[in-house]
SEFIZA-3560 file (N, C-alpha, C; in Angstrom, 3 decimals):
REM SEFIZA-3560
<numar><xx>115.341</xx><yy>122.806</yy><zz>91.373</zz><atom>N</atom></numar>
<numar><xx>113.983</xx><yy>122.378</yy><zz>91.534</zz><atom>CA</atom></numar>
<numar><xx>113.759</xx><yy>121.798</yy><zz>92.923</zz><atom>C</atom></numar>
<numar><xx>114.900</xx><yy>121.157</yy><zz>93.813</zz><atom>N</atom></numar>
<numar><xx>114.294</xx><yy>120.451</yy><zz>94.748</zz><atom>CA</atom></numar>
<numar><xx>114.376</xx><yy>122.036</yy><zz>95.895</zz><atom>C</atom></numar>
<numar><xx>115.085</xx><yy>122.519</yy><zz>95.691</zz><atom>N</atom></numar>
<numar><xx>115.384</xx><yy>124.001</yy><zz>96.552</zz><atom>CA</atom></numar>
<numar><xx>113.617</xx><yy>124.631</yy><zz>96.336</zz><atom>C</atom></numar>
<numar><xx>113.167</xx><yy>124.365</yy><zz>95.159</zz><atom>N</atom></numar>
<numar><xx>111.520</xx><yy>124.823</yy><zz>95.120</zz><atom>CA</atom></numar>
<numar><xx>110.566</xx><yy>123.946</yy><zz>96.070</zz><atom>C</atom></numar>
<numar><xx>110.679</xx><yy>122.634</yy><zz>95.596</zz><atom>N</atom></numar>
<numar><xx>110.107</xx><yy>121.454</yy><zz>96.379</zz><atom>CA</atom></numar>
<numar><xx>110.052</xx><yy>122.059</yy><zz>98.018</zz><atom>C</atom></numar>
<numar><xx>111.252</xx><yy>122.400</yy><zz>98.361</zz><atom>N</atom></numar>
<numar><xx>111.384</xx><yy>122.469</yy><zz>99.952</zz><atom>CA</atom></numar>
<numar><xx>110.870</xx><yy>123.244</yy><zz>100.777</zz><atom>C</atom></numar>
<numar><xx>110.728</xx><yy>124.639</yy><zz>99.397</zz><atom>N</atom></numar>
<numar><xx>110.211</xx><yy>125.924</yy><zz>100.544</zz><atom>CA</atom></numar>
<numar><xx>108.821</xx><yy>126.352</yy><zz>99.766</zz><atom>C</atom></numar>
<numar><xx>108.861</xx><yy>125.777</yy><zz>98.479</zz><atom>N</atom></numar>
<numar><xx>107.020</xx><yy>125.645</yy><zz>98.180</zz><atom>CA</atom></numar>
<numar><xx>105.862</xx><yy>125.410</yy><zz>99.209</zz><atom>C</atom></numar>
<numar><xx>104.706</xx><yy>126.413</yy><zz>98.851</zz><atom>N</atom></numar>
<numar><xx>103.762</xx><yy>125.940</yy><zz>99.886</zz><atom>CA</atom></numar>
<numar><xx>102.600</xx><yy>125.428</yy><zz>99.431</zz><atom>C</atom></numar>
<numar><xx>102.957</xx><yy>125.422</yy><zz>98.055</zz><atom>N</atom></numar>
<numar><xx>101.655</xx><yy>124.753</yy><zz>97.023</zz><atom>CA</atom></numar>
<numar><xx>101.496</xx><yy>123.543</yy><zz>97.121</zz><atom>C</atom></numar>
<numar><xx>99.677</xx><yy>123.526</yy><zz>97.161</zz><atom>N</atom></numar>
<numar><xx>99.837</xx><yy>121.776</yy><zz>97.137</zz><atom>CA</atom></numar>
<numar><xx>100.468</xx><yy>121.273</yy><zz>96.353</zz><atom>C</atom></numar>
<numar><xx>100.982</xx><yy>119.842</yy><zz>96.127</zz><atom>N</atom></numar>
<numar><xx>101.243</xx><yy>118.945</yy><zz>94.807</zz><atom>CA</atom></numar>
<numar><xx>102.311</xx><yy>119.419</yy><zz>94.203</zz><atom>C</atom></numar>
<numar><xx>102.850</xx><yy>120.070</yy><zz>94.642</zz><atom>N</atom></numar>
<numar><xx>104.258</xx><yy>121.101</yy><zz>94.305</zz><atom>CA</atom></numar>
<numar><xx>105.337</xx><yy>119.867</yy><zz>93.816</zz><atom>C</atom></numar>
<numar><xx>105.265</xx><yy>118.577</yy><zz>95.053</zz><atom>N</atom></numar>
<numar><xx>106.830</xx><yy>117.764</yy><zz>94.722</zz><atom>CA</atom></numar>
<numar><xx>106.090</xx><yy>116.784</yy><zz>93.715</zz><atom>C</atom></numar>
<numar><xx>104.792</xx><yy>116.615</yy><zz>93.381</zz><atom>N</atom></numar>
<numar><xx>104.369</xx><yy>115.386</yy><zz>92.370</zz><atom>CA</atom></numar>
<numar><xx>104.518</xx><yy>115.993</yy><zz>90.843</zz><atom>C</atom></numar>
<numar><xx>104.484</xx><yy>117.487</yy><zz>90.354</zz><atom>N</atom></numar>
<numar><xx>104.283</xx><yy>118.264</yy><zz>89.540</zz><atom>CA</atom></numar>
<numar><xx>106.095</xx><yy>118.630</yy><zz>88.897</zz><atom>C</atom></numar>
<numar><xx>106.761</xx><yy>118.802</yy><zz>90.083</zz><atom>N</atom></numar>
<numar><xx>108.075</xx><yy>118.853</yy><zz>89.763</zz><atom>CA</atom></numar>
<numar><xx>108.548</xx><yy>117.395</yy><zz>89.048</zz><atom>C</atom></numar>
<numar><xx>108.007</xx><yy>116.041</yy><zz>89.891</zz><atom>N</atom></numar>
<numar><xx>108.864</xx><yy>115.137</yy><zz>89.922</zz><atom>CA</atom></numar>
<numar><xx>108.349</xx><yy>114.632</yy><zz>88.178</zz><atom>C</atom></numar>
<numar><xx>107.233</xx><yy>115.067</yy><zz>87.650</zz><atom>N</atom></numar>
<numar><xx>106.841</xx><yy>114.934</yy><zz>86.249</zz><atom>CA</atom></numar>
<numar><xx>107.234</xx><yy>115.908</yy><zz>85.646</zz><atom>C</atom></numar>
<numar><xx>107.887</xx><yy>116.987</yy><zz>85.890</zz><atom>N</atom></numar>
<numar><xx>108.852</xx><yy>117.429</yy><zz>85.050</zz><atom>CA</atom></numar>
<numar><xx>110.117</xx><yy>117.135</yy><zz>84.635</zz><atom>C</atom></numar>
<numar><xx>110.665</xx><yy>116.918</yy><zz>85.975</zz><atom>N</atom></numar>
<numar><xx>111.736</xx><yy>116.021</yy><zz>85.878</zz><atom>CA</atom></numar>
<numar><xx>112.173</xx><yy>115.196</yy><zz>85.179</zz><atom>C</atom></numar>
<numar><xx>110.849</xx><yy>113.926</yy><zz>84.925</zz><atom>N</atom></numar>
<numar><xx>111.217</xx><yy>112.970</yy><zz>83.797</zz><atom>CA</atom></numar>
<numar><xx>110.808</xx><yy>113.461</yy><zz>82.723</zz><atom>C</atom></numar>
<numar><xx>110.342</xx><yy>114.436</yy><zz>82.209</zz><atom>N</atom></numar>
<numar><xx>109.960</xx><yy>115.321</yy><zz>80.702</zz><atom>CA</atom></numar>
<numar><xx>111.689</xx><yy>115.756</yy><zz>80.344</zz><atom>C</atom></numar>
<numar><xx>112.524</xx><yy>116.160</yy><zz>81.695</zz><atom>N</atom></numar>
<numar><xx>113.588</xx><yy>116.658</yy><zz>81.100</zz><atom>CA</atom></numar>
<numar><xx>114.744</xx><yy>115.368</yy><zz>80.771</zz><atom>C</atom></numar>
<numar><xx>114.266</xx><yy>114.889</yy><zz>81.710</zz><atom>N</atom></numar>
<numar><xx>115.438</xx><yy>113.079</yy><zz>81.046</zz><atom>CA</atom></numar>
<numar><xx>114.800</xx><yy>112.763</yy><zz>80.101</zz><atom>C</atom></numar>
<numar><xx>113.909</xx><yy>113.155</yy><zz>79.102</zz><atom>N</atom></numar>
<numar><xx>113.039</xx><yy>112.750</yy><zz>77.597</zz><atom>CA</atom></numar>
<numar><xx>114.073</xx><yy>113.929</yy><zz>76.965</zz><atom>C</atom></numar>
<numar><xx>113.712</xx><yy>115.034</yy><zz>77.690</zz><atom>N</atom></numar>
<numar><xx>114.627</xx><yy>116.137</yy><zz>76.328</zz><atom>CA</atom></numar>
<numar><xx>116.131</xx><yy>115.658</yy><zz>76.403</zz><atom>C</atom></numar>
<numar><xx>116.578</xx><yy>115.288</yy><zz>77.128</zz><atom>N</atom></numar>
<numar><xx>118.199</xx><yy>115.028</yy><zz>77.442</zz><atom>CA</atom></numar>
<numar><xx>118.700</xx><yy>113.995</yy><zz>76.361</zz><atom>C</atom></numar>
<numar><xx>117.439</xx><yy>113.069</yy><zz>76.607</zz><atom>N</atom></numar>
<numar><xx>117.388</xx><yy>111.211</yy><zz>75.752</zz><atom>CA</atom></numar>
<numar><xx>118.089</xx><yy>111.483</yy><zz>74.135</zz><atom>C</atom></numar>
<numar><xx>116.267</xx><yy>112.613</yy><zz>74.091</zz><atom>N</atom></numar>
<numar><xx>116.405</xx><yy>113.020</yy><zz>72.792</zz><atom>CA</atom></numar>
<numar><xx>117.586</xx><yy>113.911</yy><zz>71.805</zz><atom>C</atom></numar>
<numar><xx>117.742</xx><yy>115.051</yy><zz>72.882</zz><atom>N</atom></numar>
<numar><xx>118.763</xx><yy>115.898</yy><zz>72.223</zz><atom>CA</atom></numar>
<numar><xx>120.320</xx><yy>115.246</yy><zz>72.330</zz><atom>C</atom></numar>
<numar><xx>120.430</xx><yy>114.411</yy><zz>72.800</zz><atom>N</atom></numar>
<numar><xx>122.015</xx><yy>113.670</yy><zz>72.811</zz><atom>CA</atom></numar>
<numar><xx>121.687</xx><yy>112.377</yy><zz>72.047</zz><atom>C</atom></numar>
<numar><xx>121.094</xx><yy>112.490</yy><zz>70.685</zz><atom>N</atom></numar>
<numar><xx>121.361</xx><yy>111.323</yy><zz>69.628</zz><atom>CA</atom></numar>
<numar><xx>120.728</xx><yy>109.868</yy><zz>70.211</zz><atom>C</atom></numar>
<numar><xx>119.930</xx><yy>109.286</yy><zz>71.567</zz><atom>N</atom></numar>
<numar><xx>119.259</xx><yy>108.462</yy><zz>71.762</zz><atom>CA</atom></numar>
<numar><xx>120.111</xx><yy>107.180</yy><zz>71.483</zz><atom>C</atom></numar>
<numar><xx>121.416</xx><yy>107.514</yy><zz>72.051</zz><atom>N</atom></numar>
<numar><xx>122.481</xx><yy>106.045</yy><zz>72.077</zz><atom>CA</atom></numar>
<numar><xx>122.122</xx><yy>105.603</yy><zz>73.425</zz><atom>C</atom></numar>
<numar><xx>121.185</xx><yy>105.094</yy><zz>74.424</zz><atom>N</atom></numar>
<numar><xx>121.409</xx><yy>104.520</yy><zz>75.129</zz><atom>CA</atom></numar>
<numar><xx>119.967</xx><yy>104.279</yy><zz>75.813</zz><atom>C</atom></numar>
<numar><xx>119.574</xx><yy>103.455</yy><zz>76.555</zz><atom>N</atom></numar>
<numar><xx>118.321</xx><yy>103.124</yy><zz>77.244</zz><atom>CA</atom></numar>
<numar><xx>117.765</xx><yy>104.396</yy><zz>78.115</zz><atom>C</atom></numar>
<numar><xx>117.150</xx><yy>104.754</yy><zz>77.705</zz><atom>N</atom></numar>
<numar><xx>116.689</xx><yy>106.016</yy><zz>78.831</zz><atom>CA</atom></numar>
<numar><xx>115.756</xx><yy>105.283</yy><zz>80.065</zz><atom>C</atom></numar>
<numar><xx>116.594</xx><yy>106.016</yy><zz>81.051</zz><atom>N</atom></numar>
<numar><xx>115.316</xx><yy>105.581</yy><zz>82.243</zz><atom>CA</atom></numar>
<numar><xx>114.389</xx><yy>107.412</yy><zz>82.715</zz><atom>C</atom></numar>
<numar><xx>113.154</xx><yy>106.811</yy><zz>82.095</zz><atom>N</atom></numar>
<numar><xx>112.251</xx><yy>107.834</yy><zz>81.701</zz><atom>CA</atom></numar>
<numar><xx>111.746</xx><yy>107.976</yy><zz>83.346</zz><atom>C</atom></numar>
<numar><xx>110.728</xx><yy>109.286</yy><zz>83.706</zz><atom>N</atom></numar>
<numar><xx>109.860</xx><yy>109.120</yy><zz>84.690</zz><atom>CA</atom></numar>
<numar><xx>108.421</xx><yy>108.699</yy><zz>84.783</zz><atom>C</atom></numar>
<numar><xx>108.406</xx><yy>108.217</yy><zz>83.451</zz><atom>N</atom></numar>
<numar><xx>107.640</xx><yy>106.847</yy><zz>83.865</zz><atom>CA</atom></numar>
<numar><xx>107.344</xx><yy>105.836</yy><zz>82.921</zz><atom>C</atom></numar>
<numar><xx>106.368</xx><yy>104.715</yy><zz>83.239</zz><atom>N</atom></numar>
<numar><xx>107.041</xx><yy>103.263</yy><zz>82.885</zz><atom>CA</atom></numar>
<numar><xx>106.799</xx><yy>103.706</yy><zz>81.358</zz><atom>C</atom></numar>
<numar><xx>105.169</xx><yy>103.934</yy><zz>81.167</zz><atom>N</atom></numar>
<numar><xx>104.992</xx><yy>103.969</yy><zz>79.566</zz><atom>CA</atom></numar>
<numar><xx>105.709</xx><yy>105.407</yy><zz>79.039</zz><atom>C</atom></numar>
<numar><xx>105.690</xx><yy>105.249</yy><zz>77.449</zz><atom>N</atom></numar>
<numar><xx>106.353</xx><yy>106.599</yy><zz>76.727</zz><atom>CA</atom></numar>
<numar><xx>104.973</xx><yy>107.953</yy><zz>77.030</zz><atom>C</atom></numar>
<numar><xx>105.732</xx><yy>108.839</yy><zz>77.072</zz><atom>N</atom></numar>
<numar><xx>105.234</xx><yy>110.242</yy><zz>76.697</zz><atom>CA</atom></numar>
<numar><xx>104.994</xx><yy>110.614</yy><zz>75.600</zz><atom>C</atom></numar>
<numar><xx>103.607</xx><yy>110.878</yy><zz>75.291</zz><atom>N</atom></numar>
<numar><xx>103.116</xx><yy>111.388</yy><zz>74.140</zz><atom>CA</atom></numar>
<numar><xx>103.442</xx><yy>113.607</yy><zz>73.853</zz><atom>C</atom></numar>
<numar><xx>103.065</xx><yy>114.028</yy><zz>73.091</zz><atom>N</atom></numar>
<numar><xx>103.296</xx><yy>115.137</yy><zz>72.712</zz><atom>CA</atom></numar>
<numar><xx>102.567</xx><yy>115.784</yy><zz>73.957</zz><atom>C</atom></numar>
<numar><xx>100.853</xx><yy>115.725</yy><zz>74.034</zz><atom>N</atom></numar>
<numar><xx>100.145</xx><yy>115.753</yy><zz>74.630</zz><atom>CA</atom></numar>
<numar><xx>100.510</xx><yy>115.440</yy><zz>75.885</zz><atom>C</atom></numar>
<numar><xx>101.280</xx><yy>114.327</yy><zz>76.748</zz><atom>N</atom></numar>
<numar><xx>101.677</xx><yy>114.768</yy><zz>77.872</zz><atom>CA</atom></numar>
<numar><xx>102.711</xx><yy>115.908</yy><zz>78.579</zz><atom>C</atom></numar>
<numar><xx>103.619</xx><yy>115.469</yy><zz>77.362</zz><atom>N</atom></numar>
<numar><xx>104.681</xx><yy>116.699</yy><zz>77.468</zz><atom>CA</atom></numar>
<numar><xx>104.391</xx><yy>117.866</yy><zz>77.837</zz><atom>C</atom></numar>
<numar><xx>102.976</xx><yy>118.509</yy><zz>77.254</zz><atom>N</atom></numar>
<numar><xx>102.416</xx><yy>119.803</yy><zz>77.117</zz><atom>CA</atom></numar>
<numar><xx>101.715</xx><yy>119.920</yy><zz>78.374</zz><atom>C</atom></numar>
<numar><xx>100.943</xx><yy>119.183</yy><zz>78.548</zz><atom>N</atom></numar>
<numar><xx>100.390</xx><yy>119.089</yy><zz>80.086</zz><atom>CA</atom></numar>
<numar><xx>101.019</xx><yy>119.363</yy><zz>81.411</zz><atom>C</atom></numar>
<numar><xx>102.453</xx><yy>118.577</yy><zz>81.098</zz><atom>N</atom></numar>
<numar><xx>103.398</xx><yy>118.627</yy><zz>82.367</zz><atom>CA</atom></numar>
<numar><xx>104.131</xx><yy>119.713</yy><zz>82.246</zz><atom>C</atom></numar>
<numar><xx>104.539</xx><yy>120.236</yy><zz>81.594</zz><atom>N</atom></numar>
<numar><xx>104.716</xx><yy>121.749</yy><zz>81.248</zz><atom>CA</atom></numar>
<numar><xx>103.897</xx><yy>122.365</yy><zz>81.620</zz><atom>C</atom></numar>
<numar><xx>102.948</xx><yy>122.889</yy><zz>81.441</zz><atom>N</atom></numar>
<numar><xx>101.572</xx><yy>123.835</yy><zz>81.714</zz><atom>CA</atom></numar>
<numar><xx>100.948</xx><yy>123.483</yy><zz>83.102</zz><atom>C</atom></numar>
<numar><xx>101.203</xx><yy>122.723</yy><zz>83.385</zz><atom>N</atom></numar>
<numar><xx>101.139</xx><yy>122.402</yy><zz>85.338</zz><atom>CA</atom></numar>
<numar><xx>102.762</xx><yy>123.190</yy><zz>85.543</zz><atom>C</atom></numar>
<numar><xx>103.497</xx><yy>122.590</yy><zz>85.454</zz><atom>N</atom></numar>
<numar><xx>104.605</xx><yy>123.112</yy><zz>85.640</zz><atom>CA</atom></numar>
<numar><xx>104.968</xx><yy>124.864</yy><zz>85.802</zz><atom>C</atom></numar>
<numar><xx>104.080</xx><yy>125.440</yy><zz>84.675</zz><atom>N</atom></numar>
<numar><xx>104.098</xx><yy>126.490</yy><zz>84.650</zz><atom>CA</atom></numar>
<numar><xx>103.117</xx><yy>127.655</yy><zz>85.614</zz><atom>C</atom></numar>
<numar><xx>102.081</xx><yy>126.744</yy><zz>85.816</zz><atom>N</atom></numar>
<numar><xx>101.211</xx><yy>127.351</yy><zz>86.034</zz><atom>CA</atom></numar>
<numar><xx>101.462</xx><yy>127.097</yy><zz>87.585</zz><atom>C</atom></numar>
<numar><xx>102.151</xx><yy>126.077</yy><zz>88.078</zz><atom>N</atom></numar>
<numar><xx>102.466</xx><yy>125.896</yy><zz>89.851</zz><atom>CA</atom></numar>
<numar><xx>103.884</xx><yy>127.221</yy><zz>90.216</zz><atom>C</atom></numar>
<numar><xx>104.745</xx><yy>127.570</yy><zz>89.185</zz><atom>N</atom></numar>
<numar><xx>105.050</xx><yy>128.635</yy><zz>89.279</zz><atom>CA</atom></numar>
<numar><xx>104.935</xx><yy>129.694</yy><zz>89.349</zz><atom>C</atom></numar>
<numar><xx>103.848</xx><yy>130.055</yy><zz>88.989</zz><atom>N</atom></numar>
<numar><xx>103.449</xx><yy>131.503</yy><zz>88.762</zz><atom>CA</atom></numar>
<numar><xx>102.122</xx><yy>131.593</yy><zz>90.447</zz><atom>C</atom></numar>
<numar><xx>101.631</xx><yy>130.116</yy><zz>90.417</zz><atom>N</atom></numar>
<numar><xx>101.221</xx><yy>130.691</yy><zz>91.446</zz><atom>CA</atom></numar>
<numar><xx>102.244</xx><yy>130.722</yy><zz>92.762</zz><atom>C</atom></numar>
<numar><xx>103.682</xx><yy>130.467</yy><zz>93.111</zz><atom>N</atom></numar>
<numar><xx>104.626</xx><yy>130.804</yy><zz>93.639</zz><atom>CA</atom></numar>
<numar><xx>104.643</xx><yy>131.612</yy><zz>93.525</zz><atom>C</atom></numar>
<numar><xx>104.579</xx><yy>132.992</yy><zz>93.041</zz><atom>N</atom></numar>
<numar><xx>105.330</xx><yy>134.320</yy><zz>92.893</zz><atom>CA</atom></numar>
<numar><xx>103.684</xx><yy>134.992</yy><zz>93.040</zz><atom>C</atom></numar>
//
């Protein structure tokens, strides 16, 4: 992802990544049994509804890459 960040020419490219990023330290939290304090990407929790959002930016800043 940061190899995208670098040679991306889309706006908002590194703010869009960096909220994916902490969506994937949520899946990591979650799928390894939630023994330990997660440091999330950001302060409050993620609802379903954000998850989906930051995904679908996510997706959609890719495709306009290609």
């Amino acid at each position: 992802m940061e190899a995208w960040k670098e040679c991306c020419v889309v706006s908002g490219i590194g703010n869009t990544i960096g909220e994916f990023k902490g969506v994937l330290k949520l899946r990591h939290w979650l799928a390894h049994g939630r023994y330990w304090r997660p440091k999330l990407g950001r302060a409050e929790e993620y609802s379903a509804v954000d998850v989906f959002d930051i995904c679908n930016e996510m997706l959609h800043a890719l495709s306009v890459m290609v």
